[in-house]
FILO-22109 format. One record per atom (N, C-alpha, C): x, y negated, z negated; residue in one letter. Coordinates in pm, whole numbers, padded with zeros to 5 digits, always signed. Layout:
residues N
XYZA ...
END
This chain:
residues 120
-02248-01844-00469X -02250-01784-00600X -02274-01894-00702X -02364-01882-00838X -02405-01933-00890X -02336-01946-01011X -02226-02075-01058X -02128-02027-01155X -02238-02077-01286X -02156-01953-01456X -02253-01940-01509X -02173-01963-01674X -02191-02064-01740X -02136-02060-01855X -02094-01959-01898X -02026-01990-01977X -01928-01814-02049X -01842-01861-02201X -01896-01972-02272X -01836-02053-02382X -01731-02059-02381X -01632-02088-02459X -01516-02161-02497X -01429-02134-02380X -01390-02016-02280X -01256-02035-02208X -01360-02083-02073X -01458-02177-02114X -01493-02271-01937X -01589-02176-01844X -01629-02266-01737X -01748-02173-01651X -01682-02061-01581X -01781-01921-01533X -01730-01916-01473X -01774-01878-01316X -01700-01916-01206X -01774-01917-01118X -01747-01809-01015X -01615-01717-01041X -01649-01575-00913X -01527-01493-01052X -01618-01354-01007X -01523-01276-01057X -01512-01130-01001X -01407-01034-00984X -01397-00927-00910X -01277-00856-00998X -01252-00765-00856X -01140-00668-00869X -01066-00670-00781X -00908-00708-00815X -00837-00671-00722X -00717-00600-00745X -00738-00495-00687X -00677-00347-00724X -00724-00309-00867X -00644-00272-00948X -00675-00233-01088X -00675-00342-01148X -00611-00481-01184X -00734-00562-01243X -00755-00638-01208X -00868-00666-01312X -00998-00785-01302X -00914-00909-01283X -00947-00981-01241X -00951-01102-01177X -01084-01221-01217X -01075-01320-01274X -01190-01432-01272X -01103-01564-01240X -01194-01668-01167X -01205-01764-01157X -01267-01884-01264X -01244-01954-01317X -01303-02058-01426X -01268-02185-01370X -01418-02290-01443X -01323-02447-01427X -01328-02425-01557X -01248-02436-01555X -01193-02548-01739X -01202-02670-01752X -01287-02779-01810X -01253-02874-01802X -01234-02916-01666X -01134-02965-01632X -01084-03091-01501X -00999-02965-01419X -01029-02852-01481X -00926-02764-01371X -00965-02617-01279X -00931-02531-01192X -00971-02400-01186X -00853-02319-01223X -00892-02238-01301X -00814-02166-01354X -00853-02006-01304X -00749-01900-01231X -00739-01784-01228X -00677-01748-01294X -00778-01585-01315X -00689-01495-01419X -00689-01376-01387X -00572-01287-01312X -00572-01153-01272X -00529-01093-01405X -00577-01014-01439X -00506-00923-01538X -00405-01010-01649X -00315-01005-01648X -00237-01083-01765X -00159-01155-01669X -00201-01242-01579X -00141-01347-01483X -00242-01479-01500X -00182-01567-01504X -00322-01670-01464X -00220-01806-01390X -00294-01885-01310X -00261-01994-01244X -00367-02092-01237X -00330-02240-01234X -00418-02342-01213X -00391-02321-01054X -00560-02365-00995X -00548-02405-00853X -00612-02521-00791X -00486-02595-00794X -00543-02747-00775X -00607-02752-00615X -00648-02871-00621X -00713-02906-00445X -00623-02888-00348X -00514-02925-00394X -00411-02933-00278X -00342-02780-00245X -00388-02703-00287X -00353-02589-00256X -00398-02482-00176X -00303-02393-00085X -00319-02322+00061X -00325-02198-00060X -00436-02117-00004X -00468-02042-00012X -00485-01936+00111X -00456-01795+00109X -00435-01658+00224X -00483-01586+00192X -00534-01494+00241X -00559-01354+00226X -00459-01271+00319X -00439-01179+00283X -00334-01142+00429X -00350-00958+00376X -00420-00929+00494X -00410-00761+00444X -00288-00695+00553X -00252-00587+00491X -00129-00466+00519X -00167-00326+00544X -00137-00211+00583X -00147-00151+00623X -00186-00063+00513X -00104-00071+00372X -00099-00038+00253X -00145-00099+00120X -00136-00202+00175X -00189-00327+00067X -00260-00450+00073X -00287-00517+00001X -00371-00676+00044X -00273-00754-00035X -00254-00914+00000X -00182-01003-00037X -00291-01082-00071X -00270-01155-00186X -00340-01288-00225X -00239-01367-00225X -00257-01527-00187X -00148-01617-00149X -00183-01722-00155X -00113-01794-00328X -00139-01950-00368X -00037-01988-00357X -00029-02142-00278X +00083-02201-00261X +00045-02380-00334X +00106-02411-00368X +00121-02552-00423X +00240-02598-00393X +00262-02737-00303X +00338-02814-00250X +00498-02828-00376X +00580-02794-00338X +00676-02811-00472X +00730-02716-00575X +00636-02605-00536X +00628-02548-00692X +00607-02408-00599X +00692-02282-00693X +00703-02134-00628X +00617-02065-00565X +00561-01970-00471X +00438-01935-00455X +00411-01837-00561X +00266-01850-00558X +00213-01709-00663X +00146-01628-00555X +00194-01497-00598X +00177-01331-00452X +00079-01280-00570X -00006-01238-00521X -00079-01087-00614X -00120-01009-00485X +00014-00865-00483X -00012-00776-00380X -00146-00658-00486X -00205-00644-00432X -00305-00477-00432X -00328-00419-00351X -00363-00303-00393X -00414-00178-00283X -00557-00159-00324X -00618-00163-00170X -00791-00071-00227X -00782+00019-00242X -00898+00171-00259X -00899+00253-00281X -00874+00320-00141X -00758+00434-00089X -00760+00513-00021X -00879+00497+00090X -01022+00559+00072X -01147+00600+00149X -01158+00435+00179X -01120+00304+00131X -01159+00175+00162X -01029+00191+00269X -00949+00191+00248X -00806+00142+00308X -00830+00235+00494X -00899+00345+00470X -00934+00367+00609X -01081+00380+00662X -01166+00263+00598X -01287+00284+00628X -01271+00242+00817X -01225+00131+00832X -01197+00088+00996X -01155+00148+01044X -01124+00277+01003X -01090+00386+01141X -01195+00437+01172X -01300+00511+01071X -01399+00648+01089X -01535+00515+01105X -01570+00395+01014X -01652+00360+01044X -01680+00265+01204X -01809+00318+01276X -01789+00218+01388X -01798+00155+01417X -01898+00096+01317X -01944-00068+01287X -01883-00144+01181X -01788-00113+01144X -01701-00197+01037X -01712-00361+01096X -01716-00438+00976X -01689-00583+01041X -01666-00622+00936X -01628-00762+00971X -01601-00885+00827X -01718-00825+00725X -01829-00814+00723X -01877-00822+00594X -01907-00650+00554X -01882-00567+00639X -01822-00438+00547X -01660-00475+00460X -01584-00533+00515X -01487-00580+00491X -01489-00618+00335X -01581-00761+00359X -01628-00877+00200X -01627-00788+00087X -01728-00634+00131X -01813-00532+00047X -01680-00452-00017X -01571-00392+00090X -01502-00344+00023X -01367-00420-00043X -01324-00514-00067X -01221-00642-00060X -01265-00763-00205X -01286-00760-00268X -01313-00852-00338X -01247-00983-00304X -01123-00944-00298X -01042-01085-00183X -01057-01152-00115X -01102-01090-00057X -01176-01199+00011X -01296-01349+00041X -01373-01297-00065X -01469-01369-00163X -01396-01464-00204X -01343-01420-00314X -01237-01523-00358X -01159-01621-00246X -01148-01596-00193X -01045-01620-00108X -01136-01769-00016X -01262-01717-00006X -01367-01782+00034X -01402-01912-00034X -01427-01868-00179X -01456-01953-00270X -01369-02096-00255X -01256-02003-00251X -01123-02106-00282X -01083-02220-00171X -01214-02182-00049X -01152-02256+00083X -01033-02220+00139X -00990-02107+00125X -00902-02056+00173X -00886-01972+00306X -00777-01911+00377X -00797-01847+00516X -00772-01677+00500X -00800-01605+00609X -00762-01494+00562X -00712-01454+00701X -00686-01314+00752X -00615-01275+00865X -00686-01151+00936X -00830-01137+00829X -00936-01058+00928X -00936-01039+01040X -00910-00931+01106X -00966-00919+01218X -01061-00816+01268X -01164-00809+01316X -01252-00742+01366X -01155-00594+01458X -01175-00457+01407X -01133-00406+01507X -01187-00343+01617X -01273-00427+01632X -01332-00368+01779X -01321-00479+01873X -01236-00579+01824X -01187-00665+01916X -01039-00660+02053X -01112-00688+02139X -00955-00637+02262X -00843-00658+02208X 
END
């Protein structure tokens, strides 16, 4: 992804949805800065990043050495939340399509807990 000036609050380089809100990524200056809805966090280098989906929900998961974790749980939409049952070719990148989280999650060098279910 091609990050793209956006004046005074810094570039920006991914932005989505997760659950009901918006979510962007920015550098600022010397930093990356996320902003879910009326949440925001710096995410330095040294930081573990997750994706971790639920049965009901998705987890986003920043951790920085020292310092509290930041959780942002959401839910997709219903018809997303059981596309891997009815669809039969579901995979990681039907997944990407419905998940914005994942992207992100990507961006960030981060891991996630995907799994393919048509795997044994």
């Amino acid at each position: 992804m091609e990050a793209r000036p956006t004046g005074p609050h810094g570039t920006l380089i991914w932005s989505g949805q997760l659950g009901r809100p918006r979510a962007e990524l920015r550098r600022v200056g010397d930093r990356t800065v996320l902003t879910i809805g009326k949440r925001q966090i710096t995410v330095r280098d040294d930081a573990v990043v997750r994706h971790r989906a639920g049965l009901l929900y998705q987890r986003l998961i920043i951790e920085h050495p020292g310092e509290p974790t930041f959780t942002h749980r959401y839910r997709l939409h219903w018809a997303l939340q059981l596309a891997p049952l009815w669809e039969t070719t579901y995979d990681r990148w039907s997944a990407e399509a419905d998940d914005d989280g994942l992207g992100l999650v990507e961006v960030l060098g981060g891991t996630d807990d995907w799994v393919d279910p048509t795997d044994g």
